[in-house]
BALOBA-1460 file (C-alpha; in Angstrom, 3 decimals):
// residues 176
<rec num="1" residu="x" x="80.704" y="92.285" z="111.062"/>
<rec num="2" residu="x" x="77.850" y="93.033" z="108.190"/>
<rec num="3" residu="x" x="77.167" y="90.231" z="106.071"/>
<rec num="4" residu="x" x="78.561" y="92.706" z="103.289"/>
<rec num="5" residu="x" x="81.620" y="93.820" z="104.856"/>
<rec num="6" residu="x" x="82.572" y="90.228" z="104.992"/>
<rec num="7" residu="x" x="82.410" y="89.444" z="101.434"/>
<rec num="8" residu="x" x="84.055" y="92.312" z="100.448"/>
<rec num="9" residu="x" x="87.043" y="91.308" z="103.089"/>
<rec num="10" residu="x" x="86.725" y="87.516" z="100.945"/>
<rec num="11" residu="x" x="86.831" y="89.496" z="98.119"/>
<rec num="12" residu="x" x="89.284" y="91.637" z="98.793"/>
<rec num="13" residu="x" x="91.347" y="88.334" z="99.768"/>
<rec num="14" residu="x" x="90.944" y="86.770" z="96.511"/>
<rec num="15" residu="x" x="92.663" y="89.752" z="94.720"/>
<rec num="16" residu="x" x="95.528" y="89.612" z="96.975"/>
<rec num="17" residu="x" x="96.065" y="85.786" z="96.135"/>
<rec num="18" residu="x" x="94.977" y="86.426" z="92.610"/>
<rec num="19" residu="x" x="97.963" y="89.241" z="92.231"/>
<rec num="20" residu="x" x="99.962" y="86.612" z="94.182"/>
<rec num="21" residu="x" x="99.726" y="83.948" z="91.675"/>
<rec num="22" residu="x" x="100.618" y="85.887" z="88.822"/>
<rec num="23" residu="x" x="103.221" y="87.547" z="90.022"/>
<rec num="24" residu="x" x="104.671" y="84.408" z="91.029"/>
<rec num="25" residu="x" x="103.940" y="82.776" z="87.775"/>
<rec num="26" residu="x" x="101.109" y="80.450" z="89.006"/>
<rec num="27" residu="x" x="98.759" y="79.453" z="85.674"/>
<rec num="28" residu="x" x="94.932" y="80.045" z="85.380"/>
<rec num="29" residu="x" x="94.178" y="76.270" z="85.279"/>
<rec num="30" residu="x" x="96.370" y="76.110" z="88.081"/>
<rec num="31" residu="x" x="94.380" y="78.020" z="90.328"/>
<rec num="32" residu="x" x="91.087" y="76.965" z="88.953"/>
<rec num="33" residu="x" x="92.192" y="73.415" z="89.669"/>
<rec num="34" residu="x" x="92.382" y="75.073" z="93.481"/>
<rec num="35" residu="x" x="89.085" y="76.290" z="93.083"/>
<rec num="36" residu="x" x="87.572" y="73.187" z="91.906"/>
<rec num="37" residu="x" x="89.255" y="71.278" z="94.586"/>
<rec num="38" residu="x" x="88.120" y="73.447" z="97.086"/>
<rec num="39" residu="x" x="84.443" y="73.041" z="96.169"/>
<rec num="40" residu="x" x="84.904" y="68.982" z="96.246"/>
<rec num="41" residu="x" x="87.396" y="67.851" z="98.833"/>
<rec num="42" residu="x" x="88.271" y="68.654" z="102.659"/>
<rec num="43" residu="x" x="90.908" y="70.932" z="102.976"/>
<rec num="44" residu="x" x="93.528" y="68.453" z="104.375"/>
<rec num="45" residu="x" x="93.454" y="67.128" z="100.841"/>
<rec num="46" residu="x" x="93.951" y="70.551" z="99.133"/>
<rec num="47" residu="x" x="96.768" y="70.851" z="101.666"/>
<rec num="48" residu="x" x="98.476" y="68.029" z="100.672"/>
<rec num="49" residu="x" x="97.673" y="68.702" z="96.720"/>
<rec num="50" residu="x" x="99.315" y="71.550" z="97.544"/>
<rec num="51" residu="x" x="102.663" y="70.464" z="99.121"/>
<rec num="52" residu="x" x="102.567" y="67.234" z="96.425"/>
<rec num="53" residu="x" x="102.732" y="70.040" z="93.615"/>
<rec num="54" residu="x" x="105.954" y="72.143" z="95.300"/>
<rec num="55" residu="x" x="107.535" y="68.441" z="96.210"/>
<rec num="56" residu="x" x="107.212" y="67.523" z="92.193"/>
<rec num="57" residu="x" x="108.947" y="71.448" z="91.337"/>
<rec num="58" residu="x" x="105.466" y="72.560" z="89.588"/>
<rec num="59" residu="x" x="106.220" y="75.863" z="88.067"/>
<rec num="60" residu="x" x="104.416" y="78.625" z="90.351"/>
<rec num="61" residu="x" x="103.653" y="76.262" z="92.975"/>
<rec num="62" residu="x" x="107.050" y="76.789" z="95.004"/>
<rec num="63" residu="x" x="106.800" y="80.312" z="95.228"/>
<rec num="64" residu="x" x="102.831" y="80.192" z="95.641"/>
<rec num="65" residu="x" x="102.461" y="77.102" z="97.647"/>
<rec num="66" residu="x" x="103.497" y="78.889" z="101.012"/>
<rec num="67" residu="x" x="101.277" y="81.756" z="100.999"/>
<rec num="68" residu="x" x="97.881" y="79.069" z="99.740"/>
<rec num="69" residu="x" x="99.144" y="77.328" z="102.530"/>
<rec num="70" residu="x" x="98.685" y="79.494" z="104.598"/>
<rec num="71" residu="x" x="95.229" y="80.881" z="103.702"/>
<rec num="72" residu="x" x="94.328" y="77.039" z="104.153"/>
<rec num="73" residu="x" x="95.224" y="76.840" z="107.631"/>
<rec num="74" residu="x" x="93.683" y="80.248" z="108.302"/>
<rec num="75" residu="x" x="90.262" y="79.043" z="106.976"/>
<rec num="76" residu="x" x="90.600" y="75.296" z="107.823"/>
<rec num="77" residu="x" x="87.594" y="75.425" z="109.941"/>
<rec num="78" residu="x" x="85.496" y="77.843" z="107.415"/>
<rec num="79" residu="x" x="85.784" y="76.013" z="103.601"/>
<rec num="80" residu="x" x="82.892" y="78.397" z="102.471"/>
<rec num="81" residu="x" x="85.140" y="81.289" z="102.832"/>
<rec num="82" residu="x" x="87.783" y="79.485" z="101.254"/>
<rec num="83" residu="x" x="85.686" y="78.473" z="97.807"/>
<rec num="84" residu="x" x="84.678" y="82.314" z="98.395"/>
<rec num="85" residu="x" x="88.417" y="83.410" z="98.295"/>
<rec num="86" residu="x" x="89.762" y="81.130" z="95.541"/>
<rec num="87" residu="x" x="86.386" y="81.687" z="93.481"/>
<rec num="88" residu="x" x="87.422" y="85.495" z="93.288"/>
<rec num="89" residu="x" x="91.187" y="84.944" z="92.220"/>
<rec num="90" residu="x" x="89.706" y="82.696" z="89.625"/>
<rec num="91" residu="x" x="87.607" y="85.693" z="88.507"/>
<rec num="92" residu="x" x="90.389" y="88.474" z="88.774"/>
<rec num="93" residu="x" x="93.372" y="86.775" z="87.643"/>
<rec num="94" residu="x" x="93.044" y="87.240" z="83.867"/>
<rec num="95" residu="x" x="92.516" y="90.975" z="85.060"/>
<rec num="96" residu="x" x="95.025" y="91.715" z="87.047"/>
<rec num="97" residu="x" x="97.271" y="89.799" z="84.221"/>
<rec num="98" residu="x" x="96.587" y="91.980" z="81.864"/>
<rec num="99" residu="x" x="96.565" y="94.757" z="84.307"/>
<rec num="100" residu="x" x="100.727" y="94.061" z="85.086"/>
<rec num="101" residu="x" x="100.739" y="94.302" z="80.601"/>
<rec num="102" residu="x" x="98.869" y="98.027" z="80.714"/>
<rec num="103" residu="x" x="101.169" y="100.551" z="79.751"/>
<rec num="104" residu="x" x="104.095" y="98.275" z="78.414"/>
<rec num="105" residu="x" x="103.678" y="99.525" z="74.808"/>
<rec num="106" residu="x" x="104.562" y="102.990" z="75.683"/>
<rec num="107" residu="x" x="108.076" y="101.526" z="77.752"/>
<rec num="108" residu="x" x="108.723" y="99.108" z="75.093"/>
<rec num="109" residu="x" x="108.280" y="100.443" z="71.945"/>
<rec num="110" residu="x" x="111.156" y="103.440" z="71.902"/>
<rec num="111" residu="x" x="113.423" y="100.389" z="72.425"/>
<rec num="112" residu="x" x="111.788" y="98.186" z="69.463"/>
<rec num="113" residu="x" x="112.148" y="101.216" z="67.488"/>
<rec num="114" residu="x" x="115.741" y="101.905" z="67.953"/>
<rec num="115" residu="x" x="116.852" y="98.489" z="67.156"/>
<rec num="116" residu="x" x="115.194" y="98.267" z="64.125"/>
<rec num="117" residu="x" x="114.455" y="101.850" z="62.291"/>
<rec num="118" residu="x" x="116.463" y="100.765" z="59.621"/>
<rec num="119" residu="x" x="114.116" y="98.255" z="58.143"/>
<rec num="120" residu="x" x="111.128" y="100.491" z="58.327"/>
<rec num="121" residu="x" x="109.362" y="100.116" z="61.228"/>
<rec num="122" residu="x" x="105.956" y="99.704" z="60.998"/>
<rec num="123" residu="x" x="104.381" y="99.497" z="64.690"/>
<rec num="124" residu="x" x="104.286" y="96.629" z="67.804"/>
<rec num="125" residu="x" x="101.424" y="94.303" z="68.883"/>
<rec num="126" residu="x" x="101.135" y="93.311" z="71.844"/>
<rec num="127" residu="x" x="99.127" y="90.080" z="72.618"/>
<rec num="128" residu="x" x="98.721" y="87.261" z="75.106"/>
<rec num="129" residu="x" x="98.754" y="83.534" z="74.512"/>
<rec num="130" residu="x" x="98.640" y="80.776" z="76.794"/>
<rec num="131" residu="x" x="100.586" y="82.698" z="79.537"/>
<rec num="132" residu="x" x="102.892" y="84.204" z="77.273"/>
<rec num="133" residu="x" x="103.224" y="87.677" z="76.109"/>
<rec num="134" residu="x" x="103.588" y="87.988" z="72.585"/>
<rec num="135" residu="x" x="105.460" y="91.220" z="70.970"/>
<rec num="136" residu="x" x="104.814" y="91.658" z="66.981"/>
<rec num="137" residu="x" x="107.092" y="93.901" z="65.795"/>
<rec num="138" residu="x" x="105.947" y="94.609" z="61.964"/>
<rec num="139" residu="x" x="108.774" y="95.856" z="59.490"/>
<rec num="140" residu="x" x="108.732" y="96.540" z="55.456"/>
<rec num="141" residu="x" x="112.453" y="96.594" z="54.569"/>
<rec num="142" residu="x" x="113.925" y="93.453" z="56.713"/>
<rec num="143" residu="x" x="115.233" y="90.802" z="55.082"/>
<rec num="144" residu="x" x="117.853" y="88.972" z="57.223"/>
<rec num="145" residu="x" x="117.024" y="86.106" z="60.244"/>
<rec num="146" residu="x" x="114.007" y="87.228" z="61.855"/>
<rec num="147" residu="x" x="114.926" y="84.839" z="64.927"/>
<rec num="148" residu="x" x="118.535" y="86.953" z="65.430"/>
<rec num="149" residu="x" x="116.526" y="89.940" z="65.392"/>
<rec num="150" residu="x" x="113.765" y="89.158" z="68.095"/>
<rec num="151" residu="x" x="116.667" y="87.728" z="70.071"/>
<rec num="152" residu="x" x="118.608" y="90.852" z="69.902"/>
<rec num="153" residu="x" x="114.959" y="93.091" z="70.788"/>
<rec num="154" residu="x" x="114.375" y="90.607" z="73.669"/>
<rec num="155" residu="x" x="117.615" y="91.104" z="75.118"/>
<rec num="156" residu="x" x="117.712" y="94.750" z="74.869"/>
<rec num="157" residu="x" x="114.165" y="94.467" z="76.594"/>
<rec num="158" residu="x" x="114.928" y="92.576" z="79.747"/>
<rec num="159" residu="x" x="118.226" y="94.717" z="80.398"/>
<rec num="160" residu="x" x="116.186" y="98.294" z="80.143"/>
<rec num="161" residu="x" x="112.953" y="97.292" z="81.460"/>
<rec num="162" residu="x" x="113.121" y="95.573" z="84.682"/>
<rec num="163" residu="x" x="109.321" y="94.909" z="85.793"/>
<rec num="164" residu="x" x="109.029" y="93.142" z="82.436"/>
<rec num="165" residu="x" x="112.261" y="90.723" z="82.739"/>
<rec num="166" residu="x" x="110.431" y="88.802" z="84.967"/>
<rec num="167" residu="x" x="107.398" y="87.976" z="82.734"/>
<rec num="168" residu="x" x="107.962" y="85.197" z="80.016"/>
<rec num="169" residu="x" x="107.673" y="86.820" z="76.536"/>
<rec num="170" residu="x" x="108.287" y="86.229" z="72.568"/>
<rec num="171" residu="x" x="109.042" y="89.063" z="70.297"/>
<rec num="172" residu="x" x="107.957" y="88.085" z="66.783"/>
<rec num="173" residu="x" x="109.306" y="89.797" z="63.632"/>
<rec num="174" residu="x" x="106.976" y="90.104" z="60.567"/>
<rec num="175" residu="x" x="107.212" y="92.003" z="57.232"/>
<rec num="176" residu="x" x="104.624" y="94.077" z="56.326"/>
């Protein structure tokens, strides 16, 4: 196999377990705590870091921890591939993040809008903090509890959009 064949198969790899983790809600520092550990300590100890962190109920590590563990036993006897691996999901996670977030507005915002026309409706934001998405819905006329509100958009959204009821979210309300 070409030298360059192979990296693109370790690259190739590390998108797979990148998409992985964030699907499965695994964080960034999560993974980059793989990475790190990878680059520092034998592989039985990542193995065990591993199984430690789905013993204590870390979120993302007991639906990720199986498939990692796997890749470690698969590359046991070849860590350089393994750094290579991990050091690619560390690079593509934030994109393929934001990738599963493309196209949302256009799904969401139809709903947004029919809940709350009345108050003038002035547009959604979408944003992402620490994890989290973040809706900002901005009205001019509303004047009642902003929390009922969001609570009453969220709902709507994780009954008519199923890909996104799996992602954790916020809907904000703010007056324009």
């Amino acid at each position: 196999m070409t030298r360059m064949r192979r990296e693109k198969d370790l690259k190739e790899k590390g998108e797979e377990l990148a998409k992985i983790a964030v699907e499965w809600g695994l964080g960034y520092k999560q993974l980059k705590t793989l990475y790190k550990l990878a680059k520092t300590k034998p592989v039985p100890f990542i193995e065990v870091f591993i199984k430690r962190q789905m013993g204590r109920n870390v979120d993302g590590f007991n639906s990720f921890g199986q498939p990692m563990l796997e890749l470690l036993s698969e590359y046991a006897d070849d860590k350089s591939s393994l750094q290579k691996i991990l050091m690619y999901a560390n690079m593509l996670y934030q994109y393929i993040e934001r990738q599963a977030t493309m196209g949302m507005k256009e799904e969401i915002e139809p709903i947004v809008k029919q809940i709350v026309e009345e108050f003038g409706y002035h547009g959604l934001e979408i944003s992402e903090s620490r994890g989290q998405l973040e809706f900002r819905v901005k009205l001019a006329r509303f004047r009642g509890n902003p929390a009922m509100l969001a609570s009453d958009i969220e709902r709507e959204i994780r009954e008519k959009v199923p890909r996104i009821s799996k992602l954790r979210f916020r809907v904000w309300i703010e007056r324009v």
